[in-house]
C-alpha positions in Angstrom: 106.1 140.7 80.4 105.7 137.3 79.1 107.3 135.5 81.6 104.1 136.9 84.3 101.7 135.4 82.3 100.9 132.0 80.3 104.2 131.7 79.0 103.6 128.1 77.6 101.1 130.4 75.0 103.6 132.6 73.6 106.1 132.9 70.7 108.9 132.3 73.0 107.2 129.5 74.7 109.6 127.1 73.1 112.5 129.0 73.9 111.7 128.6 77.6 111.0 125.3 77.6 114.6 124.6 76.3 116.0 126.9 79.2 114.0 125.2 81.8 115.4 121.8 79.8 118.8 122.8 79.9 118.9 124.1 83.6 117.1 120.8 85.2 120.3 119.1 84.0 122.4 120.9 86.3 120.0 120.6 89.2 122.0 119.8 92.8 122.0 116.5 93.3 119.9 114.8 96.1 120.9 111.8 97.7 118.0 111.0 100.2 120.1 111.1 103.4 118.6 113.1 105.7 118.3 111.5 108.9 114.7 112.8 109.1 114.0 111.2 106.1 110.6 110.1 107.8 109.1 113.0 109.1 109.9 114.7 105.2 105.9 113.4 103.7 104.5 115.3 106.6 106.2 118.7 106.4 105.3 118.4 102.1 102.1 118.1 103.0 102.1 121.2 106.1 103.2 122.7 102.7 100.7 121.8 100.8 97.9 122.6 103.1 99.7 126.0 103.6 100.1 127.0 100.1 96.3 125.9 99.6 95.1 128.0 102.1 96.8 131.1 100.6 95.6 130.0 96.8 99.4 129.9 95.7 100.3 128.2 92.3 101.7 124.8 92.0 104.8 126.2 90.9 105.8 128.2 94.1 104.3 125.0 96.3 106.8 122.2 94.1 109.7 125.3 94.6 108.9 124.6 98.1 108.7 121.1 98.8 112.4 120.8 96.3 114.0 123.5 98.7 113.0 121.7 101.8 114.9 118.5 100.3 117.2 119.7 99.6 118.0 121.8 103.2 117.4 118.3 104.8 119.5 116.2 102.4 122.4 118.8 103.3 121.7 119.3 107.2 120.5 117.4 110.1 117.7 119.2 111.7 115.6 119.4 114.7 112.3 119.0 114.5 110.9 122.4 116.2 113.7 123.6 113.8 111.8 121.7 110.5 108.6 124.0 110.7 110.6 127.2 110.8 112.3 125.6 107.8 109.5 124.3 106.0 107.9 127.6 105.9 110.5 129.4 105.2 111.1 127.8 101.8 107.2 128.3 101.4 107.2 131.9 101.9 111.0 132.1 99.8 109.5 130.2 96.9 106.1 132.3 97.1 108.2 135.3 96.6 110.2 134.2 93.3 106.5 132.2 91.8 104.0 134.6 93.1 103.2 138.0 92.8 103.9 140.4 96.0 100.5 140.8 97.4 99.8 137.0 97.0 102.9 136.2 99.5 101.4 135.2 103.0 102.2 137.4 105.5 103.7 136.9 109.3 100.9 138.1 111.1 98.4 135.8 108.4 100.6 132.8 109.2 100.7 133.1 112.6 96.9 133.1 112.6 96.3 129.3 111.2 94.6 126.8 112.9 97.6 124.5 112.0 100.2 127.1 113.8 98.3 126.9 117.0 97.8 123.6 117.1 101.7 122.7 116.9 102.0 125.6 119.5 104.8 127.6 116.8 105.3 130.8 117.0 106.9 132.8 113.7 108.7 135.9 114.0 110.1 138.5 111.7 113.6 137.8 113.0 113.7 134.6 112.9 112.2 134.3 109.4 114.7 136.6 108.0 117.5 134.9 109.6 116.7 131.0 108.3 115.4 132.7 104.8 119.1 134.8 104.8 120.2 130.5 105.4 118.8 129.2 102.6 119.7 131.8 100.4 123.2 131.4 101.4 122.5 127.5 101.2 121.2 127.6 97.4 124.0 130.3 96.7 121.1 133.1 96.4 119.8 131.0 93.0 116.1 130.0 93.0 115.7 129.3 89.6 115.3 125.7 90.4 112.7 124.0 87.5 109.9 121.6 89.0 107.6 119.1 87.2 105.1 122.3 88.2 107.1 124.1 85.5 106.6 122.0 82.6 103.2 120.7 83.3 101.5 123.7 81.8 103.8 123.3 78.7 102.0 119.2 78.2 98.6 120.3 78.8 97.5 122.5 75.7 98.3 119.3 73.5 97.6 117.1 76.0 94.4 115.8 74.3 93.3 115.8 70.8 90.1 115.6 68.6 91.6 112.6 66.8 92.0 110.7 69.9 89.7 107.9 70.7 88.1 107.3 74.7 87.8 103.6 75.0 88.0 103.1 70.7 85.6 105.7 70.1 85.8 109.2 69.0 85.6 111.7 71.6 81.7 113.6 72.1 83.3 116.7 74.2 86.0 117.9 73.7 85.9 120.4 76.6 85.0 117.8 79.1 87.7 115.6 78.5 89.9 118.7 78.8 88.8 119.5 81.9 88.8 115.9 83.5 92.7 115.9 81.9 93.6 118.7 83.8 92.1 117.6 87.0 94.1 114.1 86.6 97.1 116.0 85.6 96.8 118.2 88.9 96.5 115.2 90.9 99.6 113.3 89.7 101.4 116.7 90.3 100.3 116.4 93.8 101.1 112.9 93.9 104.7 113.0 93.0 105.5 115.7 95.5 104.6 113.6 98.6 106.9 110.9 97.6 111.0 111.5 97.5 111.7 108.8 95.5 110.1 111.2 92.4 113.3 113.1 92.7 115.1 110.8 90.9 113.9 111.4 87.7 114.2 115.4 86.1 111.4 117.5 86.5 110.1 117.3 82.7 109.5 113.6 82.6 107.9 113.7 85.8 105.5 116.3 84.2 105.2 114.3 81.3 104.6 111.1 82.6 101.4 112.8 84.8 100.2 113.6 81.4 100.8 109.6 80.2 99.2 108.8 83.4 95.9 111.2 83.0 95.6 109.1 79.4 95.7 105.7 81.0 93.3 106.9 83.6 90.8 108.8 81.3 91.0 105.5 78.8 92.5 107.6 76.1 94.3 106.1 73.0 96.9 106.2 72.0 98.4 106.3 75.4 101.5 108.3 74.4 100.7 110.0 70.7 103.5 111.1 68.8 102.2 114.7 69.6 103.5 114.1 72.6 106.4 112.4 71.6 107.8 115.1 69.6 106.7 118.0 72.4 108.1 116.4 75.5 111.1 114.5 73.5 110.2 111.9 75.7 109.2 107.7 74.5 106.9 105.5 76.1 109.5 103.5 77.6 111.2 106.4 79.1 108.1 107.0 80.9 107.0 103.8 81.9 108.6 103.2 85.4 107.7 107.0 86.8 104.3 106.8 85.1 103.9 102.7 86.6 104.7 104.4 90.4 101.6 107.3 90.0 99.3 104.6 89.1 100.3 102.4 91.9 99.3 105.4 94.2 95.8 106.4 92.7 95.2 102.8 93.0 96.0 103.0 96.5 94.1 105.9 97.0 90.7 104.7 94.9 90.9 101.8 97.6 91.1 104.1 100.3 88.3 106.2 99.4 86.4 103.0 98.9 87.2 101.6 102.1 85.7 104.6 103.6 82.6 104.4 101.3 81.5 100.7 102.1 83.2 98.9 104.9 85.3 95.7 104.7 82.4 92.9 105.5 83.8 91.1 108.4 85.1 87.3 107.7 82.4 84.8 108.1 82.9 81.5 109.8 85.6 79.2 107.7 86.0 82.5 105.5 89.3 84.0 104.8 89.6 87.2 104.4 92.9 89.0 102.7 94.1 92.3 103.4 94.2 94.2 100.3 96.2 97.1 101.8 99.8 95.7 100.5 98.6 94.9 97.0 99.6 97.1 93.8 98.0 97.3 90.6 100.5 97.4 87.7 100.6 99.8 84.5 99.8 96.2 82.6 96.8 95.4 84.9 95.5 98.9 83.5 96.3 98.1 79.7 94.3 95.0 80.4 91.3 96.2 81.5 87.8 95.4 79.7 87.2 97.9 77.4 90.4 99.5 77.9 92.3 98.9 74.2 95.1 101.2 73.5 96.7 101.4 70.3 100.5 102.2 70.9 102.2 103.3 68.6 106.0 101.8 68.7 105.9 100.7 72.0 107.3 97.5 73.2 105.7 94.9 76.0 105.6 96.2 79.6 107.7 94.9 81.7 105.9 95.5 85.1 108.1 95.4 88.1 107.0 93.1 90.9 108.6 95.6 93.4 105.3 97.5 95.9 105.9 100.8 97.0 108.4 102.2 98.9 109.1 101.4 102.2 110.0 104.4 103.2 107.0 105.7 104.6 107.2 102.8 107.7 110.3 103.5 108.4 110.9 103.4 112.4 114.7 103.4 113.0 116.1 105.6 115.1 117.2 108.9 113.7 119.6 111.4 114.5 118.2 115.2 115.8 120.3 118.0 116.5 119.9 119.5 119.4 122.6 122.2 118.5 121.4 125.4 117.0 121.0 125.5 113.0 124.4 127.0 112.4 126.3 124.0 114.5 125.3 120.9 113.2 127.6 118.9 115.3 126.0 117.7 118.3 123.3 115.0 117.7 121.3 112.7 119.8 119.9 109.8 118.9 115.8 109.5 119.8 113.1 107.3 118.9 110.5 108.6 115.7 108.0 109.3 118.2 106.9 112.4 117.2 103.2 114.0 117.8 102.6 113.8 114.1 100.0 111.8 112.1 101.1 108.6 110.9 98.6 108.1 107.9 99.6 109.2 104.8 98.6 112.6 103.2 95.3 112.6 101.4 95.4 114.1 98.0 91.8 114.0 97.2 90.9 116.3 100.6 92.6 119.0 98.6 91.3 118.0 94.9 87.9 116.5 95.6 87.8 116.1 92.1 90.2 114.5 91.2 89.3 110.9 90.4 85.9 111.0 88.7 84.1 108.8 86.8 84.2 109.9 83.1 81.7 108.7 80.7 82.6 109.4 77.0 
């Protein structure tokens, strides 16, 4: 059946995309309330590291992450109660993505180093009974789109002989596909460890990882009408969500250089500046020497002053249940001091790859 394969390669590959169009329009919303709101980058990335382990496709991994968010933007959850959760919608999503010998098993699960190490514990019944919750939850309907979904869609058209690499025509082709994927892989990853993606649909956040694989790989134009026409989707459209991923591979190129060469320590009379809270705009990219893009109708950038979210430092107290999952009425009220690493996920320990140098 089409639908198990490369379905973005097929004669009803258009007719799917318009499915997948017309059902992430009726999406439930998500209104970014739960009260563990904090804690929610660290179980997407248990997620993560979880689905990589088993090889799962980024389509069952996004399914995932957009159950969990949902579960926690309806409930309020313990947190010995958010792994069983979390992996629940892992293994749930696996089931509708993946094939039936690819879905991790109990007894493989239980067997991670990450398991032991947070001292948890899965069993059969109590997998079946907080799957059987979600189902009931989502009203026993998975077919919930993700950027994973319409990434694949992008990516054949994604790069073309007639585009230029920094003004001049491309040498290899193959290359640059290959260094677009790897970008576009990376801004998938990127936009699933941060909530605030959620409020735009699924297919402009996939298109707008596409838009910022171009900008990265020096590609012009930036947005081609190609592009245009496929995703149905302007420059301007994209401009905030696609601003937001560059801010973070920014942040992530000084991370990585940080840990390369160390910060010289100040010198006498010197002042040194921390770099940490500073954000490169899209316009700082489209500025760049030897970085000329020739867009095609697309008006001046207006870059936002606004630096990332705050989210992620967020130290108020929150509100845990401490009643079991089915009464959600007793809460106390306890400090965010939970045994849980406080620095952010790293994308590139998964994708090593995934901000090369490219040479044309």
């Amino acid at each position: 059946m089409e639908l198990e394969g490369q379905w973005w390669k097929g004669e009803l590959a258009e007719d799917i995309y318009q499915a997948l169009r017309y059902k992430e329009l009726r999406l439930p919303a998500y209104k970014g309330q739960s009260p563990q709101l904090s804690l929610r980058r660290y179980f997407a990335d248990l997620i993560a590291i979880v689905s990589n382990r088993f090889k799962l496709c980024p389509a069952a991994r996004h399914l995932a992450v957009y159950l969990l968010d949902l579960f926690m933007d309806r409930y309020d959850i313990s947190v010995q109660q958010l792994h069983m959760v979390a992996l629940s919608c892992l293994l749930l999503a696996s089931k509708f993505e993946e094939r039936e010998d690819r879905v991790p098993k109990l007894e493989t699960l239980n067997s991670l180093g990450c398991m032991s190490s947070m001292n948890l514990v899965l069993t059969k019944q109590g997998l079946l009974h907080m799957e059987l919750l979600l189902l009931e939850t989502f009203q026993w309907n998975l077919y919930l789109p993700t950027a994973a979904h319409f990434i694949e869609y992008y990516l054949p058209v994604a790069v073309n002989e007639m585009d230029l690499h920094d003004g001049w025509p491309m040498v290899c082709m193959e290359k640059t596909m290959l260094y677009m994927s790897k970008y576009a892989d990376y801004f998938l990853e990127v936009s699933l460890q941060d909530h605030a993606f959620l409020r735009f649909v699924p297919s402009l956040v996939a298109a707008a990882c596409v838009a910022a694989s171009r900008v990265i790989l020096r590609l012009s134009p930036t947005w081609p009408p190609r592009l245009q026409r496929l995703s149905a989707y302007t420059w301007e459209q994209l401009l905030p969500c696609v601003e937001r991923l560059l801010i973070t591979h920014d942040s992530d190129v000084k991370e990585a250089n940080k840990q390369k060469c160390p910060q010289p320590s100040a010198q006498p009379g010197q002042m040194m500046y921390p770099v940490q809270g500073q954000s490169v705009s899209l316009h700082q990219y489209m500025q760049r020497p030897n970085t000329q893009y020739m867009q095609q109708n697309c008006q001046p950038v207006v870059v936002s002053s606004q630096g990332p979210a705050t989210y992620l430092t967020h130290t108020a107290p929150m509100q845990v249940s401490t009643a079991p999952l089915h009464g959600l009425t007793q809460t106390q009220s306890m400090d965010a001091k939970v045994n849980m690493p406080s620095r952010a996920y790293q994308v590139n320990s998964l994708y090593p790859c995934a901000a090369p140098c490219f040479d044309r």
